[in-house]
Phi, psi and omega in degrees: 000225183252105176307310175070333167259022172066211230237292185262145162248329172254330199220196162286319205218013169306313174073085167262304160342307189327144169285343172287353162275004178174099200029002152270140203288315159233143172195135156213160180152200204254114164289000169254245158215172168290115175221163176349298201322315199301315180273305186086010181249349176244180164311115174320147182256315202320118181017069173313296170327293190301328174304315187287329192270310207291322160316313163252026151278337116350288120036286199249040166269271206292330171307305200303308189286336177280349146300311186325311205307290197309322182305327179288315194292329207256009182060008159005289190223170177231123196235174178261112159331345210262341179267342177283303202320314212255003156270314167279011158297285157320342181255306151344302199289314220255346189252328160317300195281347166267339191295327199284282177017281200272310183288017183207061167283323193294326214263339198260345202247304185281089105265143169235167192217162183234105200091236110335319185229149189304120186239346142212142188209133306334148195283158172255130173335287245267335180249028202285309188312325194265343211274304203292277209335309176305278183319333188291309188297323201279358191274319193290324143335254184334311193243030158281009179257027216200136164282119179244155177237126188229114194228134172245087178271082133002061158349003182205141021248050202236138179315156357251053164072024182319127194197121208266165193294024169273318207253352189285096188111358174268009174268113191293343201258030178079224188240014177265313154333317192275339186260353144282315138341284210279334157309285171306354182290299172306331201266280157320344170267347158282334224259355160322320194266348138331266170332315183281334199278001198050036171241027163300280171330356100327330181258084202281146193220100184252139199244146144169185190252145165301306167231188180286200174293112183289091183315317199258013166278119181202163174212120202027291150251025182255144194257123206247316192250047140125199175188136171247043176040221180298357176297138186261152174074166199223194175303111194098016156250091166306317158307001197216124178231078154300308203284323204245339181277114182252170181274141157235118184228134199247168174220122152231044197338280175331358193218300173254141196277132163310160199038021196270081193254143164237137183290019196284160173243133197208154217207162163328313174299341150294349158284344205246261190337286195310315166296346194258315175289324177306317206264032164094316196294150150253158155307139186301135162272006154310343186208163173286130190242122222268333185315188144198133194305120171247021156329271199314335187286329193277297172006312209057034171277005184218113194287340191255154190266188174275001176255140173236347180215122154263117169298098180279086169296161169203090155080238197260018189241152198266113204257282142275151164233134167236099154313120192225091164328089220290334177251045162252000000 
């Protein structure tokens, strides 16, 4: 699926990023995210603002120097070939250098790899839903005689909404509806294949989102990036929590019991302790893990969740603390 944290740190081919640079065995998917770009029918997400300046400067490049020229050609003014030469170098060189940039983002960014290596660039939309799915199902294959860890970053539900013709118009929400469909479509067809594999009653299974819903994903009045129902703010609001409150649905049959919900406050970051306490494992003691194993809590040997203070970030800056009392 979607890595999101790119690739490289020094060079072209360090891969210091890569997942297989940290503990994983295999991947494919996309080492970056999903953007406009990746589709080509919206507004560049890349610095957009900055684009629009860099164009008109560019612009008012090519005005200055197409004054020269006719000034030069019709004798106006009297100017040197050698400043139209060397303007138009400079304007070339400066339009070159943000262009390669910006202007081939779908081609430097919408990739996709298997390992190491590039297996489409730019990757195609229309088939990447079923090509991961297909992958997801053959790992579940290959390792079912066997214990595995299988992380699935969904390309959905993120703009600008890839949504292949099957599912397109079956949504009463529009096509951020329909792209919720095919999500849940997906989702269901690993867990058909869990099941046909005997490893439901084995297999612990956690569902959930990075953040809440994104306000300013639109495509003129149409609203793209989600609804956070009474919650106020959306992604990329640390404070608010639209932004920050998500669904966590966990399946394990063989262990926990169906329909079963706790009100605990509990974070993302509890996923890595939780996989580690499945396996058997301990977390490092070298460093601080902000996390916490959230067995005993799905379990009920524990009623409370282990955060008694949660942080809430925007880049390096601290947005929120939310306090949760342990005997309230």
């Amino acid at each position: 699926g979607k890595w999101h944290i790119g690739v490289n740190c020094k060079s072209r081919h360090d891969h210091c990023h890569h997942p297989l640079n940290h503990g994983f065995d295999y991947f494919y998917g996309m080492p970056f995210t999903l953007l406009n770009e990746c589709q080509g029918t919206d507004d560049p997400e890349l610095a957009k603002s900055l684009q629009d300046t860099y164009w008109l400067y560019t612009q008012m490049i090519i005005l200055a120097l197409l004054t020269l020229l006719i000034g030069k050609l019709t004798n106006l003014f009297s100017v040197k070939w050698k400043i139209i030469i060397c303007l138009a170098v400079c304007g070339l060189l400066y339009f070159i250098s943000w262009f390669s940039s910006y202007g081939f983002a779908k081609y430097w960014n919408c990739i996709l790899m298997r390992n190491h290596d590039i297996t489409e660039q730019p990757m195609n939309l229309q088939k990447t839903t079923s090509n991961m799915l297909k992958e997801a199902v053959s790992f579940i294959e290959r390792n079912k005689r066997r214990p595995f860890l299988l992380f699935v970053s969904l390309l959905h539900v993120h703009t600008p909404l890839i949504t292949t013709e099957k599912f397109q118009g079956r949504s009463r929400h529009g096509l951020y509806g329909d792209n919720v469909e095919e999500m849940d479509w997906m989702v269901g067809r690993l867990l058909d294949v869990i099941d046909k594999e005997g490893l439901k009653n084995t297999t612990f299974i956690y569902f959930a989102s990075d953040h809440g819903g994104s306000l300013e994903a639109h495509r003129g009045n149409v609203q793209l990036g989600g609804w956070n129902g009474i919650y106020k703010g959306g992604k990329g609001m640390g404070g608010w929590e639209g932004g920050i409150r998500v669904p966590g649905i966990v399946r394990w049959p063989g262990v926990l019991p169906a329909g079963t919900v706790i009100n605990e406050l509990t974070s993302l970051m509890d996923i890595f302790p939780t996989v580690v306490d499945l396996a058997g494992g301990t977390v490092p003691q070298d460093r601080v893990i902000d996390g916490h194993t959230l067995l005993p809590l799905l379990r009920g040997t524990v009623q409370h969740s282990g955060h008694e203070f949660m942080f809430h970030y925007c880049g390096a800056f601290l947005h929120a603390v939310r306090w949760h009392q342990k005997d309230s």
